[in-house]
C-alpha positions as a printed Julia matrix, in Angstrom:
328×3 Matrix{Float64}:
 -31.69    4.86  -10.77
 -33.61    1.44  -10.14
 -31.36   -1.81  -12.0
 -33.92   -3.91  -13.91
 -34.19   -7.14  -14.28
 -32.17   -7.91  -16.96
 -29.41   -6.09  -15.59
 -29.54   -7.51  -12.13
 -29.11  -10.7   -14.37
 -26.0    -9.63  -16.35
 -24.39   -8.26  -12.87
 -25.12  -12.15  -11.2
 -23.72  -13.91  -14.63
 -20.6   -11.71  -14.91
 -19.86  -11.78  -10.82
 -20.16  -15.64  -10.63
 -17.78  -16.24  -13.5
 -15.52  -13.82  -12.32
 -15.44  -15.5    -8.59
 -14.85  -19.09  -10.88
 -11.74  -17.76  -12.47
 -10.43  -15.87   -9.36
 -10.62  -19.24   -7.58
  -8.88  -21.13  -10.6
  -6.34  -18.87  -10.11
  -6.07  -19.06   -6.28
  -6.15  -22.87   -6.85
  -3.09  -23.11   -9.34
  -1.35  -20.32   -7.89
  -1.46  -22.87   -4.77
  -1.1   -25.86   -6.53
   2.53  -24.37   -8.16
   4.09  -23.25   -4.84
   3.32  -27.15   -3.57
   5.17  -28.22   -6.67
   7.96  -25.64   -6.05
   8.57  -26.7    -2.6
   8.72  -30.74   -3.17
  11.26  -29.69   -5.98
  13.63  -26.89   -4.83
  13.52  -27.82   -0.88
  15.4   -30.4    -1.06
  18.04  -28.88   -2.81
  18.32  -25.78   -1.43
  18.38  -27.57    1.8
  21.43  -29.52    0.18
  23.37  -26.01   -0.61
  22.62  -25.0     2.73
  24.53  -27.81    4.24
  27.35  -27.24    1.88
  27.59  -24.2     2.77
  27.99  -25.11    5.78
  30.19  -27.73    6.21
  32.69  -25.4     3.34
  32.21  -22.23    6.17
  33.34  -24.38    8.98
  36.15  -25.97    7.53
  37.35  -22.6     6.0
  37.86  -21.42    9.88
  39.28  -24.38   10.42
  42.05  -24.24    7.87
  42.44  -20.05    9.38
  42.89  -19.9    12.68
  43.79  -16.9    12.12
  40.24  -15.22   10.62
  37.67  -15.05   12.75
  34.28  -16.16   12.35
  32.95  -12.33   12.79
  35.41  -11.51   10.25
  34.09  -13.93    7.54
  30.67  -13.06    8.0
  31.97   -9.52    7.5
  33.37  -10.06    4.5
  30.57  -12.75    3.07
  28.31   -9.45    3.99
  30.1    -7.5     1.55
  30.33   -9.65   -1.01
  26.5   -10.4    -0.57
  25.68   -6.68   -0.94
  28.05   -5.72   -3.93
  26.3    -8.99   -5.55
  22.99   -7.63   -5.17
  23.82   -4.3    -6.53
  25.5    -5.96   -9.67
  29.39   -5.77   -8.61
  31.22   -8.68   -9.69
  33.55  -10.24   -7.08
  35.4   -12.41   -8.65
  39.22  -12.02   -9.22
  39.4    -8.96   -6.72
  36.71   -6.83   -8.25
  38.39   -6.88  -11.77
  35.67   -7.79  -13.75
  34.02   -5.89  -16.42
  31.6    -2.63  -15.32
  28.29   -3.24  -14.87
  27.91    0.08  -16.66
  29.68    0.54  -19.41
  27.8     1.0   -22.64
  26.96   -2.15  -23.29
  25.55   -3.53  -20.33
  23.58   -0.45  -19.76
  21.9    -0.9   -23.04
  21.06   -4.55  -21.85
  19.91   -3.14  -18.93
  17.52   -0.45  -20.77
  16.75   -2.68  -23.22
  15.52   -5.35  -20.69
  13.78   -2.52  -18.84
  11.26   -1.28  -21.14
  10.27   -4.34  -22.65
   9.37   -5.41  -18.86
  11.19   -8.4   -18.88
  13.86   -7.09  -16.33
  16.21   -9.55  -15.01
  17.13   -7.84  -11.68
  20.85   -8.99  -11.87
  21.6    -5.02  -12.37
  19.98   -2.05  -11.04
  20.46    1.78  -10.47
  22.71    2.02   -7.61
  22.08    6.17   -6.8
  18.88    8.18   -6.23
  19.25    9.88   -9.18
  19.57    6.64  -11.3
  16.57    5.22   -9.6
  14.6     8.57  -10.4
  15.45    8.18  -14.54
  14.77    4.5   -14.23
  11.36    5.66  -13.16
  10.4     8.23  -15.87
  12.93    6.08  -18.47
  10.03    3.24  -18.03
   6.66    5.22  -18.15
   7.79    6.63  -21.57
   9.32    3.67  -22.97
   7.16    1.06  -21.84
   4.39    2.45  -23.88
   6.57    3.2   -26.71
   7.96   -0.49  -26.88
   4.54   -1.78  -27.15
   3.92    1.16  -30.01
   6.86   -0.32  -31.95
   5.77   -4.05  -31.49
   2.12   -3.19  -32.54
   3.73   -1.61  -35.73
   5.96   -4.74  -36.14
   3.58   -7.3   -35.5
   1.5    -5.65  -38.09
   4.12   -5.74  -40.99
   5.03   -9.39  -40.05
   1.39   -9.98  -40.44
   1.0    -9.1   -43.69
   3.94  -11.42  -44.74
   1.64  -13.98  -42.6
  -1.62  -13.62  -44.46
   0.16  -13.8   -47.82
   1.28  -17.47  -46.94
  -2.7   -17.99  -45.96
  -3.62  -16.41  -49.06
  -1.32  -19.1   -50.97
  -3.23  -22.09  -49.2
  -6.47  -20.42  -50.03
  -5.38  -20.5   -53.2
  -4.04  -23.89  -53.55
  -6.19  -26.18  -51.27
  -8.75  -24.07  -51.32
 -11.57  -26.14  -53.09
  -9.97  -29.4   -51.04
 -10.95  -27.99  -47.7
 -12.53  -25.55  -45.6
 -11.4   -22.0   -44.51
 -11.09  -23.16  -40.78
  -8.93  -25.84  -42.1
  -6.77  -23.95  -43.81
  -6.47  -21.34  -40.82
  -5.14  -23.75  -38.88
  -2.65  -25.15  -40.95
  -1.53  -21.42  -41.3
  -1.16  -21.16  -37.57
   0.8   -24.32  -36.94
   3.28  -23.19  -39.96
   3.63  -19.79  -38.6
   3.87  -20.97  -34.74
   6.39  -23.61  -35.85
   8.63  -21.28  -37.92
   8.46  -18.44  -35.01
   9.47  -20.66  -32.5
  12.1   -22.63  -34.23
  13.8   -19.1   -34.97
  13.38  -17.09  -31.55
  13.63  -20.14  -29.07
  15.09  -23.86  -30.48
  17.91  -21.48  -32.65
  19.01  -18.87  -30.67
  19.43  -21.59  -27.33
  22.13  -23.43  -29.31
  23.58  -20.01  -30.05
  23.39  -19.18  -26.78
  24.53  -22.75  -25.33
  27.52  -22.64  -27.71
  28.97  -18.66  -26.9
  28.08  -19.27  -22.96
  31.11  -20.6   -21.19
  29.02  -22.75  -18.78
  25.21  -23.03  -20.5
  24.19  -26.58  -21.37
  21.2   -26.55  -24.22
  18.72  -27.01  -21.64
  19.66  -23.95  -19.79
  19.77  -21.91  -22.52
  16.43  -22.89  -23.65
  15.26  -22.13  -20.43
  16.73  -18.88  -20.71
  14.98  -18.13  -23.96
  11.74  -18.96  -22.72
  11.69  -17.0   -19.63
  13.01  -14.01  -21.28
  10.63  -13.79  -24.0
   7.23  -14.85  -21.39
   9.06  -11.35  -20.16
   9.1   -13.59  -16.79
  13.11  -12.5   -16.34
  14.44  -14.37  -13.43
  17.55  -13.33  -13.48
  19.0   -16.95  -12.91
  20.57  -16.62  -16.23
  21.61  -13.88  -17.86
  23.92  -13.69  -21.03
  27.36  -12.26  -21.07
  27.8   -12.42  -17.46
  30.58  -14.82  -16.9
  33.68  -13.35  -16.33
  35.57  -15.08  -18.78
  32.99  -14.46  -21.62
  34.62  -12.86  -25.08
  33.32  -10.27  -27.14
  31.52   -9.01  -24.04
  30.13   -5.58  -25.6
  29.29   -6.79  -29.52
  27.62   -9.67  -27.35
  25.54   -7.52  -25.25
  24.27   -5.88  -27.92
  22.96   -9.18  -29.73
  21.24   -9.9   -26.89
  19.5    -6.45  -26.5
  18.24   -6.82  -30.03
  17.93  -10.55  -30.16
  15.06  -10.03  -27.2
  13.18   -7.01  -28.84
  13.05   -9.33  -32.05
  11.81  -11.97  -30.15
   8.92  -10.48  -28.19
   7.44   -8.96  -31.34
   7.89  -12.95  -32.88
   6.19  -14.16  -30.02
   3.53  -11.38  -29.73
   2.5   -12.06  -34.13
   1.75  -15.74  -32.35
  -0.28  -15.08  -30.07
  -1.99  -12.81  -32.27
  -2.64  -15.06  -34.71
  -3.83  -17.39  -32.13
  -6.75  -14.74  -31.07
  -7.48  -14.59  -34.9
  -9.45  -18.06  -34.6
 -12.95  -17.19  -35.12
 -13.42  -20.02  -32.79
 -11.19  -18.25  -29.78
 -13.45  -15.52  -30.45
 -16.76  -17.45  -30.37
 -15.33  -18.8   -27.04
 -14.5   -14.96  -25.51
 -17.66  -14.73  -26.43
 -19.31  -17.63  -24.44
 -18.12  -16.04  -21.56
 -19.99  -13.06  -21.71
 -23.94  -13.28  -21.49
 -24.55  -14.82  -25.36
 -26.64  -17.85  -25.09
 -24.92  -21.25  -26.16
 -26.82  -21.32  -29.25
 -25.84  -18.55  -30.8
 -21.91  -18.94  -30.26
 -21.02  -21.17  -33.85
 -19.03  -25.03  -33.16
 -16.01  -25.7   -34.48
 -16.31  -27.47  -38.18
 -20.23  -27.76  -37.18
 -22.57  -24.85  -37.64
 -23.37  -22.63  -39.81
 -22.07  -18.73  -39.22
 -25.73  -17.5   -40.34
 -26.51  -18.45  -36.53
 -24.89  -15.69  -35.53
 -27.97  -13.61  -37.12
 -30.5   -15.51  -35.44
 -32.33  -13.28  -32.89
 -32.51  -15.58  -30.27
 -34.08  -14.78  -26.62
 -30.91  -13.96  -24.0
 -31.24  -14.35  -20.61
 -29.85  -11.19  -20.34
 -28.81   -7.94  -21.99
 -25.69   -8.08  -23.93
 -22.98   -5.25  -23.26
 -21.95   -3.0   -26.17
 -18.55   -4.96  -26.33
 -20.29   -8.03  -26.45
 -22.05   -7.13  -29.11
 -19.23   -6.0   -30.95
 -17.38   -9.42  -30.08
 -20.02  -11.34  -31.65
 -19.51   -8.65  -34.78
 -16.31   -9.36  -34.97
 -16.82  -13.29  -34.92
 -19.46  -12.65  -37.91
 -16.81  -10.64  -40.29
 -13.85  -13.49  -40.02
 -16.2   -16.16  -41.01
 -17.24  -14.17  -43.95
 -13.84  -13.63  -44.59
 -13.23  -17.11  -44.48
 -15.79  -18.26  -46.31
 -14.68  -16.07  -49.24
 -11.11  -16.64  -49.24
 -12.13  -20.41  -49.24
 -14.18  -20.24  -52.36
């Protein structure tokens, strides 16, 4: 089949914003490992050292151990580590598997933020860990759709409220983003600044700062694994704690997910995923500028829109109506 024109057109558009972006990425993917290494060589260089000097004044102190003997025994501990065996206090900790930690575990697992502190130590575990995932990975994001949409329509009722009060003192767009900050705000005072002094107060040895780092890595599902609650060895209430967690991160995701929806609500987000495709500038509408009727305007295109384009720039159409309406 011979490609037009048009489509030839749409294929050189579409590739050379696609190569931008890739490179973007490439670019800050670069840029942040720079960063990274001026920050963390340093110190890990430091540790090393310590390490060091701490290893060879251990022998020193023990005649009597060899140094093929501690690097025996470091092995071991260095392997029961990474399998999720605490050492301390001659392997008396809690299990790693006991109820409660294995509903952390499963919890952390199919909401893909997994830590990697704890993992299946058998073939057989590793086997359910697979097939656990591909059902409940899709399932978790079932339930947070279905969540997201009931917190929503406690959302829009606070909207409807400023439509209703304000509504003849300003515009729609306005008063959408008034609604966002308020909701954004709210969300992220209760799933991030709250639950960090929680967590900074119950942790044995979390400052504020770590536990708001904590919060904000689990719930960007990013899960390093640097910090992970209820770990200590001397923590109380290790189970009932566990179990907060589990639901305290399930809670949170579907917070941050009604965000970030919200945020894609913006007509104007929209009109910008829109931009991108092959619209021409003039029919995309400006931000507290022009009219939505441009959207009808039959303008020539330099090429063919796609069907999801079209139904982009649909899309875009309907929420200023709705706007408009709820405004007056």
């Amino acid at each position: 089949m011979e490609i037009t024109e048009k489509e030839t057109c749409l294929i050189n558009r579409r590739t050379a914003r696609l190569l931008v972006i890739i490179l973007i990425y490439i670019m800050y993917l670069v840029v942040g490992a720079i960063i990274f290494c001026a920050i963390e060589g340093p110190q890990e260089r430091e540790t090393g050292q310590r390490v060091r000097d701490f290893r060879a004044g251990f022998l020193e102190k023990n005649p009597c151990v060899t140094n093929d003997e501690l690097e025996e025994l470091i092995m071991e501990v260095v392997h029961a580590t990474h399998r999720g065996v605490a050492v301390q206090r001659n392997v008396t900790g809690p299990p790693a598997w006991s109820f409660a930690p294995a509903l952390f575990f499963a919890g952390t697992t199919i909401t893909t933020i997994g830590y990697g502190h704890v993992r299946p130590l058998s073939d057989g575990g590793k086997v359910f860990c697979l097939v656990y995932c591909t059902v409940g990975i899709p399932l978790t994001l079932l339930l947070f759709g279905m969540l997201v949409s009931r917190m929503n329509t406690v959302s829009y009722r606070g909207l409807a409220i400023l439509h209703h009060r304000f509504g003849e003192k300003a515009d729609p767009g306005t008063m959408r983003l008034v609604h966002f900050a308020i909701v954004a705000s709210v969300c992220i005072t209760m799933v991030i600044f709250l639950p960090a002094m929680i967590f900074s107060l119950v942790e044995v040895d979390w400052h504020y700062f770590d536990a708001l780092y904590y919060c904000i890595i689990s719930l960007t599902t990013v899960g390093l694994g640097d910090y992970v609650p209820g770990e200590h060895i001397m923590q109380n209430q290790r189970d009932l704690y566990k179990i907060c967690s589990t639901i305290y991160l399930v809670f949170g995701l579907a917070v941050m997910l009604l965000v970030l929806d919200n945020a894609s609500r913006f007509p104007e987000f929209r009109a910008y995923m829109s931009s991108l495709s092959c619209f021409d500038d003039q029919t995309i509408p400006k931000v507290n500028g022009s009219s939505p009727e441009l959207l009808n305007q039959e303008e020539p295109l330099d090429c063919e829109p796609l069907e999801e384009d079209i139904q982009l720039k649909n899309s875009v159409q309907r929420d200023y109506k709705s706007l408009a309406v709820a405004g007056h």
